[in-house]
N, C-alpha and C positions, 0 to 999 in steps of 0.2 A: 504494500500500500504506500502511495506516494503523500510525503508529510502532509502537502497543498489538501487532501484527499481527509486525512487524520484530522487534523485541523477544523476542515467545514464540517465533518463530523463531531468534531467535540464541541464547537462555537456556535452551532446550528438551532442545536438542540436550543433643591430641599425649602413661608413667605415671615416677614415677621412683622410683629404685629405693630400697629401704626403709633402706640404706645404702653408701656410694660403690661404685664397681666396683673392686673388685681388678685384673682385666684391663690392661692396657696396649695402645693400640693409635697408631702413629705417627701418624695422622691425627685420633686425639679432641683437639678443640682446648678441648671444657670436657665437663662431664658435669653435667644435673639432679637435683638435691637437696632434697626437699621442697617441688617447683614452684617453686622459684627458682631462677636461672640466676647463674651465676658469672662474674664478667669482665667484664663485658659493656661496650662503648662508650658517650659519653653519648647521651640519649635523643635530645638535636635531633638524628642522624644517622638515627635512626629515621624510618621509612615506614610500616612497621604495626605496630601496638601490639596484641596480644592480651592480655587482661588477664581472669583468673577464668570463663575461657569456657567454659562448661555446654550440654548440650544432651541434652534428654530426650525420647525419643518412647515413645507407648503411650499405655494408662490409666493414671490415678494408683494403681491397686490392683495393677498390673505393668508397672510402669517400665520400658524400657530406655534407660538409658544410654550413648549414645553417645561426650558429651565429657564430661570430669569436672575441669572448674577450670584448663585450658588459662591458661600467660602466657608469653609469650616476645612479640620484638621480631624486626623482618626491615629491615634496612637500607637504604640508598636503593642503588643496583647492585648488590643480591643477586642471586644466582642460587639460589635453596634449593627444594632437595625436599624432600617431606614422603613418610615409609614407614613402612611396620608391616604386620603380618600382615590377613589379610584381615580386615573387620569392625574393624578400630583405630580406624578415624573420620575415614580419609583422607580421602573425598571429604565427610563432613560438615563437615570443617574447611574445608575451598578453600571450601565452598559459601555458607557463611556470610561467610567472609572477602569472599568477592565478591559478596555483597549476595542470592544466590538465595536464602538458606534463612535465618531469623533463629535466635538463642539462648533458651535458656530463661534463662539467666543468663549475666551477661558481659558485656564490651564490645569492639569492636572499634573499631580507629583507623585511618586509612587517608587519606594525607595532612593529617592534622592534620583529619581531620573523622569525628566518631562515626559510622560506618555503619550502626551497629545503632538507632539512632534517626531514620533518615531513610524519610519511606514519599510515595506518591504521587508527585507532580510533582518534588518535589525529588531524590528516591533515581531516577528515571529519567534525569533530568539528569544526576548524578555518574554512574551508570555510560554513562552517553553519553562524557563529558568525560573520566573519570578512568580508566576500566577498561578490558582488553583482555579478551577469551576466548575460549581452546582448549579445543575438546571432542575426545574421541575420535574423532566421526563427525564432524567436518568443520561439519554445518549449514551449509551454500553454499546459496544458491538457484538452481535447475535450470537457471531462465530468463532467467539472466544470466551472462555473460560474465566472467571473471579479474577487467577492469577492473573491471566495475560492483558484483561480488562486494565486491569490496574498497571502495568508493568509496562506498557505502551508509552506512555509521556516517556519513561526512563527508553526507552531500547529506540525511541527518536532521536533523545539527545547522545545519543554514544558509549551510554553509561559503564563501568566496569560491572561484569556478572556478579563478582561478590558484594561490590557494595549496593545494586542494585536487590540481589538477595537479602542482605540485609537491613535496605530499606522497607523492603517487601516486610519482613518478616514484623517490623518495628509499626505498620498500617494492618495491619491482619491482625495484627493484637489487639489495637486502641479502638477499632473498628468491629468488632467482635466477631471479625471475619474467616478467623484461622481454616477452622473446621469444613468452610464452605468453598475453600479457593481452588479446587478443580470442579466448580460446577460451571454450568451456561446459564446467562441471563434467568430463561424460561423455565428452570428450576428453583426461582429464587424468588420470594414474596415483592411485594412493593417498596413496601420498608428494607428488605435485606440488598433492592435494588440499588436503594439509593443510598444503603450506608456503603454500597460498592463504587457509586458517583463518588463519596467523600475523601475512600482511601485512593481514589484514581488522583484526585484532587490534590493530596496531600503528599503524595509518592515523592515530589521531586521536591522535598522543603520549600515550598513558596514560598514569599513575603508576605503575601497576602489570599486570600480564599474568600472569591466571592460567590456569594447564594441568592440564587433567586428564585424565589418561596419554593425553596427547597421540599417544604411537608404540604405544599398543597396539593399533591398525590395522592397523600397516605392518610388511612384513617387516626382517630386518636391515639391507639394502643401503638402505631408505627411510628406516628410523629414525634410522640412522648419522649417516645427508646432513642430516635435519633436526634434528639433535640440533647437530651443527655450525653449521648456519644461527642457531640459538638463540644458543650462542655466541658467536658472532660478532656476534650484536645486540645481546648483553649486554655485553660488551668496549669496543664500536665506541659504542656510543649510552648505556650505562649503563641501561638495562631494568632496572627491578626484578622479573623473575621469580619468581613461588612455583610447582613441580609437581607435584603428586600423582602417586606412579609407585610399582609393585610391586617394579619391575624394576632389580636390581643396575647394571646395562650403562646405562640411562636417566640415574639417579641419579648415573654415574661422569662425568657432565658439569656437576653443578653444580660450585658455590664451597662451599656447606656444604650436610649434609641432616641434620633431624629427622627421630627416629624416634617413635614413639609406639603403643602399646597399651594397649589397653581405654582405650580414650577419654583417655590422661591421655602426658602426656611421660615417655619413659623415658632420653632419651641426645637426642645430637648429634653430627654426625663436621664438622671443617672442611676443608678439600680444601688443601694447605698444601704439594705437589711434583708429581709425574707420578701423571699418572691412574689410570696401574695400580696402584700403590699405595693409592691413593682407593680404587677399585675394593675393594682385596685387606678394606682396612678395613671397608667398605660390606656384603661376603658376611662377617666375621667378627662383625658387629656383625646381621646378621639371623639367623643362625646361636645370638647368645646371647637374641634376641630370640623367636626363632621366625617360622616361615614366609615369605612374599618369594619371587622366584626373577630369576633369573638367565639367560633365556632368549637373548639374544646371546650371540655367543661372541665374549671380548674380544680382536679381533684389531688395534685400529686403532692406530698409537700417536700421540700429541699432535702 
């Protein structure tokens, strides 16, 4: 299979408000203010740098607007979701951030190297080396087996067998894969699909691993289990995760979540005690927002 070929197969597959919230909620650790962000860490801690990010589709005689001047920063071990009501620019923003879709205006940073100015040989390479990605549908190929699913990013970029073996071995674990890794796709649930998207994702160390609504495949009991698996790779390994999610119960797994509408940042929540709480913020912050849902029911506790 030719890389060009691997590639369209694996890739195939934030407004603020005009002044502060009144609102109080235990879990807002800052709130946006004229697209500038309050608080915030120094920048060397930073991993992604979004900066004046615009993105317009259409004709120039009826625009539509997607992003409108996006800047905010995502830390090196974040775990952050990105929400907002349908049409917000959820999946525009992941898409750009991870190199699928470019900006009209803006830049993107992403391990100290401009993404949005990288094309051909070189922007194939970074997302070789640098990026992981979860789609909703999985994108697995048929014709191959757990291991080889996963082992693909590695046997493109040239890898050594041993240290590919034992990267293998170090995603079959955290992934709770071991046991499954001579099967084929079509022997393997929903859920066990997509915790096979994660360790394909994670195979080559990326910098960053981005998801987009990863569980909105799988029932509760599968999104649960891999919403833990994530987790627990965030924690255990320091993954910088970003994930596009609708879904209140998803979202109540990160460390922080942006929200955003009509194309522009409107708020942020930081996840700062127990998750039901995170949670309780997360439904009261879509609620001032408008639309999102909620579609698990929040049973699991920490």
């Amino acid at each position: 299979m030719r890389l060009g070929d691997f590639e369209t197969a694996l890739l195939s597959g934030i407004k603020a408000p005009s002044q502060r919230s009144s609102s109080i909620f235990p879990e807002i650790a800052q709130l946006w203010h004229g697209g500038m962000i309050v608080a915030r860490k120094d920048d060397d801690m930073a991993l992604v740098v979004v900066q004046g990010l615009t993105k317009v589709f259409g004709h120039r005689l009826h625009p539509v607007r997607a992003l409108n001047g996006l800047t905010f920063m995502v830390e090196k071990g974040e775990f952050v979701g990105i929400m907002g009501p349908s049409g917000a620019g959820k999946t525009t923003l992941l898409s750009i951030i991870s190199t699928i879709d470019t900006p009209t205006n803006g830049t993107v940073r992403v391990a100290d190297t401009d993404v949005t100015r990288l094309r051909g040989g070189r922007l194939a390479q970074f997302r070789r080396e640098q990026l992981g990605f979860v789609f909703q549908d999985f994108n697995l190929l048929p014709g191959l087996t757990v291991r080889e699913n996963i082992l693909m990013p590695l046997t493109i970029n040239a890898r050594r067998v041993s240290d590919a073996q034992e990267r293998l071995t170090e995603v079959l674990t955290v992934t709770g894969l071991a046991s499954l890794k001579d099967r084929y796709p079509r022997e393997l649930s929903v859920g066990q699909q997509q915790r096979v998207a994660v360790a394909r994702a994670l195979i080559t160390k990326p910098a960053l691993v981005c998801a987009d609504e990863p569980t909105g495949s799988l029932d509760s009991k599968a999104a649960t289990e891999l919403l833990r698996y994530l987790t627990d790779i965030n924690r255990a390994w320091h993954t910088t995760i970003m994930m596009a999610t609708h879904d209140a119960f998803t979202a109540s797994y990160c460390s922080r979540v942006i929200f955003i509408k009509d194309g522009s940042l409107f708020a942020e929540i930081r996840r700062s005690g127990e998750r039901q709480a995170f949670f309780d913020a997360i439904i009261d912050m879509q609620a001032t927002i408008g639309g999102g849902g909620h579609w698990h029911e929040f049973s699991h506790p920490d």
